[in-house]
NUSEVO-235104 format. One record per residue (C-alpha): x negated, y, z negated; residue in three letters. Coordinates in steps of 0.5 Angstrom, whole numbers, plus 500, padded with zeros to 3 digits. Example, Ala and Ser with C-alpha at 12.3 -4.5 7.8 and 13.67 -1.06 7.14 Angstrom:
! NUSEVO-235104
475491484Ala
473498486Ser
***
This chain:
! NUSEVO-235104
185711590Unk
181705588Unk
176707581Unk
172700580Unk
172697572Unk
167692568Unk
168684567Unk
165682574Unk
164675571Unk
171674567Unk
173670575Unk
169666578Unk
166669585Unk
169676582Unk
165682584Unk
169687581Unk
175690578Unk
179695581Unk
186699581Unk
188700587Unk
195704591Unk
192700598Unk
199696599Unk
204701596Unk
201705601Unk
202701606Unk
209698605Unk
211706604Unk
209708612Unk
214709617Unk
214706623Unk
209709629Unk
204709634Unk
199705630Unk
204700628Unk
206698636Unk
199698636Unk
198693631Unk
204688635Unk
202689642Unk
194687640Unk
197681636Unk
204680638Unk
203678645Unk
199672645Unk
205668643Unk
208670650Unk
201667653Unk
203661648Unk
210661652Unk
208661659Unk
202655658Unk
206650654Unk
213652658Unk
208652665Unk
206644662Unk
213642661Unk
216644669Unk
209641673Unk
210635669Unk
213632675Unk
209635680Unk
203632677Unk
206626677Unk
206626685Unk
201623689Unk
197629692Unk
197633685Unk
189631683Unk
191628677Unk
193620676Unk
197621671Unk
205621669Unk
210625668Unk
211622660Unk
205622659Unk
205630660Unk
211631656Unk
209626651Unk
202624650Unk
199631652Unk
204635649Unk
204630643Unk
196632643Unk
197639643Unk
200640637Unk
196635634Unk
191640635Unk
195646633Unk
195642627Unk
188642625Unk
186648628Unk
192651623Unk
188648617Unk
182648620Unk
182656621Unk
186658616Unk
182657611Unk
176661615Unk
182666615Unk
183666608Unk
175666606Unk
172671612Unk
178676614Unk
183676619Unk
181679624Unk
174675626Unk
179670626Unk
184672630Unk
179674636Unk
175668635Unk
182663635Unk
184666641Unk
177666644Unk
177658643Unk
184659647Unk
183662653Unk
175658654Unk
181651652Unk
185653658Unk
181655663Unk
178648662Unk
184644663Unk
185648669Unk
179644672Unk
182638670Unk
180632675Unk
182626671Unk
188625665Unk
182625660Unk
180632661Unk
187634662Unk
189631655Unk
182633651Unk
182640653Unk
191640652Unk
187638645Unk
183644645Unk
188648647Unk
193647641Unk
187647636Unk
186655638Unk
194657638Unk
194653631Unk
189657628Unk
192664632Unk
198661627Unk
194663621Unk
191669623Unk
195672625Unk
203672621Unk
198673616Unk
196679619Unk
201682621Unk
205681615Unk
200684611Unk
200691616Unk
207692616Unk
211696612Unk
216692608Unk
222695611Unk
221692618Unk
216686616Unk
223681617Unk
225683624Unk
217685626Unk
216679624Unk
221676628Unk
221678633Unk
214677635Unk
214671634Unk
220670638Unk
216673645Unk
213667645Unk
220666650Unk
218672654Unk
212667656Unk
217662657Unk
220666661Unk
214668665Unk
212661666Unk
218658669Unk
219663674Unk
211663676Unk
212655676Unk
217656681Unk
211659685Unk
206656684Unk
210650685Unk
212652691Unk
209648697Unk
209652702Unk
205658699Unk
200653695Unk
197647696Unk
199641691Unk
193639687Unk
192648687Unk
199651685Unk
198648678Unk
191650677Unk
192657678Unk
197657673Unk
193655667Unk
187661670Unk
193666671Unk
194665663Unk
186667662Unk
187673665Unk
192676661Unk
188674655Unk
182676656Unk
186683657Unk
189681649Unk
182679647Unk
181687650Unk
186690646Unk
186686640Unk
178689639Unk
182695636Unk
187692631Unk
184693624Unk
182688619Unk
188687613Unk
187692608Unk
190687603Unk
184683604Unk
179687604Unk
180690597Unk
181683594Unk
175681598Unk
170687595Unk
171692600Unk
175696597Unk
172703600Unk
173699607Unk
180699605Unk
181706603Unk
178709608Unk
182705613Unk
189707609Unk
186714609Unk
185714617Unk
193711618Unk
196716613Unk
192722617Unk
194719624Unk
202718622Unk
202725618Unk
199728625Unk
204724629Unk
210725625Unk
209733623Unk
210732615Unk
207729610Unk
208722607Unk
212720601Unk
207719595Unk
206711594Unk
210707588Unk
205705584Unk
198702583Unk
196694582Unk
189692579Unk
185686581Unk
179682581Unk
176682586Unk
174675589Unk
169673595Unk
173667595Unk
178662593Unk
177655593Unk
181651596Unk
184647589Unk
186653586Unk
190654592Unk
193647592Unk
195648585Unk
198654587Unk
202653592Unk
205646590Unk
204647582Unk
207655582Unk
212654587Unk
214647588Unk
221650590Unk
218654595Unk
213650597Unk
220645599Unk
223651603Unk
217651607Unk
216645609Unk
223643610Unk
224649616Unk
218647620Unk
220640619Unk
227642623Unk
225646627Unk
218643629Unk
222637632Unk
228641635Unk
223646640Unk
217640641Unk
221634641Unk
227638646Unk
224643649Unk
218640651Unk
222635655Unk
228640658Unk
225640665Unk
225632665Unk
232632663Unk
234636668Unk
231632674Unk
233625670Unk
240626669Unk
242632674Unk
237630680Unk
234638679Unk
228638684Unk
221639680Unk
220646683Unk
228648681Unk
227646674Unk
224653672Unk
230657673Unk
234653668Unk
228654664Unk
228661664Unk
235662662Unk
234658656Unk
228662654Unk
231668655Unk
237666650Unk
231664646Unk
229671646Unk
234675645Unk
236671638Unk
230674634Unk
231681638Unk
239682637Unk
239678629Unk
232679626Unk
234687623Unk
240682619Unk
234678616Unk
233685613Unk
239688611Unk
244681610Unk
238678607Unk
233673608Unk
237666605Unk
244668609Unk
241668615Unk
236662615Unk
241658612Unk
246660617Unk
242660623Unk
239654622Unk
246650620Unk
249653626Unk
245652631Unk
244644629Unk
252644628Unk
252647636Unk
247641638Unk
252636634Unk
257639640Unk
252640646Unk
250631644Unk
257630644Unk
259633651Unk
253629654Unk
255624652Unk
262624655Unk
258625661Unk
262633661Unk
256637663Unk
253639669Unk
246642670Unk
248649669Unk
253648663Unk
248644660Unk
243650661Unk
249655657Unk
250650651Unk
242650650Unk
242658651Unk
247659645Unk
244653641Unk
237657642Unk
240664640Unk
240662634Unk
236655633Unk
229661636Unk
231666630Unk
231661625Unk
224658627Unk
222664628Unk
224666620Unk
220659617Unk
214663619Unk
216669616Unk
218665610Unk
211661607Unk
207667610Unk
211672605Unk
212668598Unk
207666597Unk
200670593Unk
195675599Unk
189670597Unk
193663600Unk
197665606Unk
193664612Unk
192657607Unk
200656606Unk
201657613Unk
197653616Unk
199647612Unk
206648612Unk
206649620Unk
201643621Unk
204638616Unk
212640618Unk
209640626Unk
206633625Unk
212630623Unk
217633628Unk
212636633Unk
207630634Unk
212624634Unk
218628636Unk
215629644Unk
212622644Unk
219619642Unk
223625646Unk
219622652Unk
220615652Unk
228616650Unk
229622657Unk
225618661Unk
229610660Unk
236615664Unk
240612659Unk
245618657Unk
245614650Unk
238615648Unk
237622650Unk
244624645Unk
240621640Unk
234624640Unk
239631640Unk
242628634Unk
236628631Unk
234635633Unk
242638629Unk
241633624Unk
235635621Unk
236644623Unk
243642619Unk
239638613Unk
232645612Unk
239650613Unk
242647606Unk
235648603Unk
235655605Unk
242656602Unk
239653597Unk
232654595Unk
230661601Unk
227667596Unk
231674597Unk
225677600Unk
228683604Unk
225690603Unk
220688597Unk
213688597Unk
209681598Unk
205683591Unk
212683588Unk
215677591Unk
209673589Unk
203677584Unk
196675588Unk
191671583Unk
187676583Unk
192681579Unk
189682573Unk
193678568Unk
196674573Unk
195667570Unk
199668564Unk
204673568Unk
205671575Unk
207663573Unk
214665572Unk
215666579Unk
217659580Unk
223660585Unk
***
């Protein structure tokens, strides 16, 4: 229950001081029908994102073929418009993710998933390489602020005992698209059943459809509790709190445990964005070069490989462009199951075993996988098997690295912290990296491709030995207790000792 205090005035933007059990309320919830709710609604535009960029990645050939209505090539689809793509979710991360941590969750993630679908349609229209670029642009700036929106969301909405795997695996579906956009570019591809220059574009217009029905079932999910009692909506906030606990208490046929206890804040209407900065980098330096270093290594491994996979395939192994999405497939599948079969381990073993040694052991399997290519010792298919036990473990660890600067940081910077750590990591290794992956895959020397998988292990290596020693143990805690919000009262002299 929230009982509203005095000294509205003793923080800037304040419109009150309240004492609330609202997280305490929530992290003490078993798991039930309310919460599947809240994973399809937000989860599921992840596999969207899978199927279109997985879709680009295998019509990169056929859009190169004279026939296909664009004049563009392969290297520039794998390079420049992939390069463009994250180049946009790297600025719609920031971008959003600041309207995410000022007007609430849920108008933004209605609003960057609507931004999405218009973006995809439109490159469905494309008639010259410039739309096609332009709108692959758009496309990544609605996916970046989904980023923000919703790992911030969804962290906030789950109780603390499954907030590691949810977390994990949500962000891990993106590969159930990957899988859906392999199998339907073998489709649509497919000469025999569609026209060249139409195949491709019904994609793209495939994808809308299914957003529009996650844009339906969204409309439900609620806005997050934690931010509405810090933002002045308390009551709002109680009263959603209330209406849970009732519905599961129906469901499950008993009544909750009491909640652990009580935080009280200051509420604020906003937070500017030198108090955030101050936070992230001055409060939690050692966090804030956690953060980066997970995005860095695994933003180069999945934009710079991944991106180029199906290019590989016909460079080196002569896979004809409409095969490559059964190769594919079986790489995204591996991708899926990582997140799926550890992601309960990154709450029971813990968070630093577990990013540490999926990040290190996937680079160490890279390492091996650029050595047997280079001995020239694979072929289409073993290349696939090795990819699939890299990605196992390389998806999981990826996947944690958005867990990760969602979770350790304070309730008023996360969509923020999100949001710059996924676009300057992804500006790094996810900009440069397909357009450098696209010039070394295409040259057909086998030497160039192994060094862009050096690169790739090299780095996932170097952000597994800061996560061995840098990851915060934040398993089964309260997101307050593993980063006091500013607005606790009494957090600027108390909560600056939370440095590690």
């Amino acid at each position: 229950m929230a009982a509203a205090s005095s000294s509205p005035a003793s923080v800037p933007g304040s419109t009150g001081t309240v004492t609330t059990s609202v997280p305490a309320r929530l992290d003490r919830l078993p798991w039930s029908r309310w919460h599947w709710m809240i994973v399809i609604g937000l989860g599921t535009v992840w596999i969207l994102d899978g199927l279109e960029v997985t879709i680009v990645g295998n019509v990169a050939g056929r859009l190169a073929e004279e026939g296909s209505g664009l004049d563009i090539s392969a290297a520039q689809v794998t390079g420049t418009a992939a390069a463009l793509y994250v180049a946009g979710a790297c600025s719609g991360a920031l971008f959003f993710g600041r309207l995410t941590d000022r007007y609430g969750r849920k108008k933004l993630f209605m609003v960057t998933l609507a931004v999405y679908l218009a973006a995809t349609a439109l490159t469905a229209l494309s008639f010259e390489s410039w739309w096609f670029f332009l709108f692959r642009f758009l496309t990544g700036f609605g996916i970046g602020g989904e980023y923000a929106a919703i790992n911030s969301a969804i962290d906030e909405l789950i109780p603390s005992l499954y907030r590691g795997r949810v977390d994990l695996i949500i962000n891990g579906s993106y590969w159930l698209g990957a899988i859906g956009g392999a199998l339907l570019s073998i489709l649509m591809l497919d000469t025999a059943i569609f026209p060249m220059d139409l195949g491709w574009r019904l994609s793209f217009a495939l994808g809308v459809v299914l957003g529009l029905v996650i844009l339906l079932v969204r409309s439900h999910v609620p806005e997050s509790p934690r931010w509405q009692f810090i933002h002045g909506r308390g009551e709002q906030a109680e009263a959603l709190v209330t209406s849970v606990e009732r519905e599961i208490e129906q469901e499950k046929g008993e009544p909750l445990p009491p909640p652990a206890g009580e935080i009280t804040i200051h509420q604020r209407k906003s937070i500017g964005f030198g108090l955030i900065a101050r936070t992230v980098f001055g409060r939690y330096p050692r966090r804030a070069v956690l953060g980066l270093s997970l995005f860095i290594g695994q933003a180069f491994l999945y934009n710079a490989i991944t991106f180029g996979f199906g290019t590989i395939l016909t460079t080196f192994f002569d896979v004809p462009t409409g095969n490559t999405g059964y190769y594919f497939a079986v790489i995204a599948a591996g991708n899926f199951l990582g997140p799926l079969l550890l992601g309960k381990l990154f709450d029971t073993v813990g968070r630093k075993v577990m990013i540490s040694s999926t990040y290190i052991l996937s680079g160490l399997l890279l390492f091996g996988t650029a050595w047997l290519f280079d001995r020239g010792s694979l072929t289409a298919t073993t290349l696939t098997a090795c990819w699939c036990v890299v990605l196992f473990f390389a998806s999981a660890g990826a996947s944690s690295a958005y867990l990760t600067v969602s979770e350790v940081f304070p309730m008023e910077t996360r969509a923020m912290a999100i949001a710059f750590f996924y676009a300057l990591g992804t500006a790094a290794g996810g900009i440069s990296g397909p357009l450098i992956f696209a010039d070394l895959t295409e040259s057909g020397v086998v030497a160039d491709t192994v060094l862009a998988f050096q690169i790739g292990a090299g780095l996932m290596c170097a952000a597994g030995l800061v996560a061995a020693f840098l990851a915060v143990r934040a398993e089964r805690r309260s997101l307050e207790d593993i980063a006091t919000p500013l607005s606790v009262a009494g957090a600027g002299a108390g909560a600056s000792k939370a440095t590690a």
